[in-house]
N, C-alpha and C positions, 0 to 999 in steps of 0.2 A: 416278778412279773410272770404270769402265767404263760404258755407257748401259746393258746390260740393268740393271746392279745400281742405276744411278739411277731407269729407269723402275720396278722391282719399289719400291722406296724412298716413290718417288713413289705407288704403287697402294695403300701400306700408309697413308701420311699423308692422303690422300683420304679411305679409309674411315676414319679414327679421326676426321676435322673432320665425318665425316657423322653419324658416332656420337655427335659431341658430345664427346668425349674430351678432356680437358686437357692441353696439354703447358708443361714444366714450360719458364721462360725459356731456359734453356742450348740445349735443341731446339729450341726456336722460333726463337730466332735464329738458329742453323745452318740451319735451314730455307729461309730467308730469303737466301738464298746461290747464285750463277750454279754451275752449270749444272742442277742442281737449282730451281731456280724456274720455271725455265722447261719441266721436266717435269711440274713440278704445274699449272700454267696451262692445261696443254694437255689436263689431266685436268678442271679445275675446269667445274661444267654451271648454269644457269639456276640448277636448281632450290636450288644452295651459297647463294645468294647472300643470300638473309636470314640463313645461318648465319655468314656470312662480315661482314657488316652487324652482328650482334649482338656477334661476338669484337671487333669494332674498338674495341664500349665497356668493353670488361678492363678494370683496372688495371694489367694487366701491358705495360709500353711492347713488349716483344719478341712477345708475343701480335697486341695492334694493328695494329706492323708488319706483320708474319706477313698478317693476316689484308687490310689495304688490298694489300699487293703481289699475293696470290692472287685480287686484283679486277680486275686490270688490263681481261681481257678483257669486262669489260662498264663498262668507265668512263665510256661516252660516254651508255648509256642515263641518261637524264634522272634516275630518283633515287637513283642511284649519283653521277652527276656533281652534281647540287645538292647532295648531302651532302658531297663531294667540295670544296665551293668555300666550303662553311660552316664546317666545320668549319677550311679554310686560312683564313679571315679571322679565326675566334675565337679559333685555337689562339698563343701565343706559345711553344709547348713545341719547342727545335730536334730533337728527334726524331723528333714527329708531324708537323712540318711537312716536313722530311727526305721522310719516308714519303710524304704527302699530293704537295708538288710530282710525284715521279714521273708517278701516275695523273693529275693536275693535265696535263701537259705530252702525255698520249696524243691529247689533245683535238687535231685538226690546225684548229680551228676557234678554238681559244681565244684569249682578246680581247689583242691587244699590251699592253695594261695587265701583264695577267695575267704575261707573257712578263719583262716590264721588275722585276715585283716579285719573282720566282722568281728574276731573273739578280741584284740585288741581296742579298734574303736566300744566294745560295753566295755573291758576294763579301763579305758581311760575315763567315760560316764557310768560308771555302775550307779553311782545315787541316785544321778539323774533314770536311771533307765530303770532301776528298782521300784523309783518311785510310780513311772509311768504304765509300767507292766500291773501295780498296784491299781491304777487309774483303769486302765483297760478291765482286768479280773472282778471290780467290785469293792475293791479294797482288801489290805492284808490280809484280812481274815478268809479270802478265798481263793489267796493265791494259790495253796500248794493245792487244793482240790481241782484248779483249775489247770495246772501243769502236769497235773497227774492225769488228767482226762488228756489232754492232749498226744503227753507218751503213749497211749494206750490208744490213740484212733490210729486207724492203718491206714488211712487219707495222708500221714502226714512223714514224710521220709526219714527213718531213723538218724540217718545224718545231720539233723535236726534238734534232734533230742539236747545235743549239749546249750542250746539258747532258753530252753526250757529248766534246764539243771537252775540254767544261770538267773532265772525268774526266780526260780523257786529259792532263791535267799533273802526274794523280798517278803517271806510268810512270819508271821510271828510264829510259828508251831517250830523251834529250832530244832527240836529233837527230828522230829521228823524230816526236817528237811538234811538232817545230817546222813541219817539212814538213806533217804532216798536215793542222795547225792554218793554215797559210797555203793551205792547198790550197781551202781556202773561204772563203777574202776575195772570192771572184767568187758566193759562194753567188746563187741566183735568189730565195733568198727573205732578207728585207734584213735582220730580226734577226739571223739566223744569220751573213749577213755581217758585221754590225757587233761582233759578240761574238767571232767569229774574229780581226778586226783588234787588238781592245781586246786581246785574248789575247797575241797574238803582238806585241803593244806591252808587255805587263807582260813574256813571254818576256826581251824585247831588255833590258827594266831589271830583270829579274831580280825584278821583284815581284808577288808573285801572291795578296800578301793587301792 
């Protein structure tokens, strides 16, 4: 899909969450989808942000989503990120958690605990999470081009970097995601090294759950 017909997309989705509008799960998930997310983000203002807070408590798990991802750009204010870190200790549901880690890891501040219990909950779902990061990207065939874009925008806090490593295994391109994934064993920042090595250790044994 071409950018102007994302961004028009994008202008249309804005006004209906401003309107309060419902959308049904099928859209909301698609919604929920690169490169499309990233045109709504860039739309999303201040003033979304209790409407975006109140969709988080749907019923509907695709609404939720929907609505923490479209928070990204304010996760670090304080009761965005307190809600943010409440709702990760309460919740044991792997699709709110899914959703929540993201905004979770925008934090370039947030506490190595934090870092350690996010890198355990994907290795206890890595298929699962493989699979969905695949779902998000387009499909395999675009994941590692898409986790490469990501390392490389300066939006996005290198502390970060190791949940993209960890994307990047869902790509068929293995060669490449081997190199990529060793290419930050000298990371400057030491989770990100420690998680590229462990990476590129289950690589070699072929285990990645």
């Amino acid at each position: 899909m071409k950018q102007p017909i994302i961004d028009y997309l994008a202008s249309k989705v804005i006004e209906d969450i401003r309107q309060q509008r419902r959308f049904n799960d099928s859209v909301a998930d698609n919604l929920n989808k690169y490169p499309l997310m990233d045109s709504l983000r860039e739309l999303i203002q201040q003033e979304d942000v209790p409407i975006l807070l109140e969709m988080t408590k749907s019923m509907s798990t695709c609404i939720c989503n929907l609505a923490i991802s479209l928070l990204r750009k304010f996760d670090t204010q304080a009761s965005v990120k307190l809600f943010f870190l409440h709702e990760w200790s309460c919740s044991t549901d792997y699709e709110r958690r899914s959703a929540l880690m993201w905004r979770l890891l925008d934090d370039k501040y947030l506490d190595i605990t934090a870092h350690e219990d996010i890198y355990r909950f994907v290795c206890d779902n890595m298929n699962r999470f493989l699979s969905d990061c695949a779902k998000c990207f387009g499909g395999d065939t675009l994941v590692l081009s898409a986790c490469k874009a990501r390392l490389a925008d300066p939006s996005f806090p290198r502390t970060k970097d190791w949940i993209y490593l960890c994307a990047s295994l869902g790509s068929t391109e293995r060669d490449s995601v081997k190199q990529l994934i060793a290419s930050y064993e000298s990371s400057k920042d030491k989770f990100v090294a420690k998680v590229s090595k462990d990476l590129s250790q289950r690589l070699t044994n072929k285990v990645l759950h």
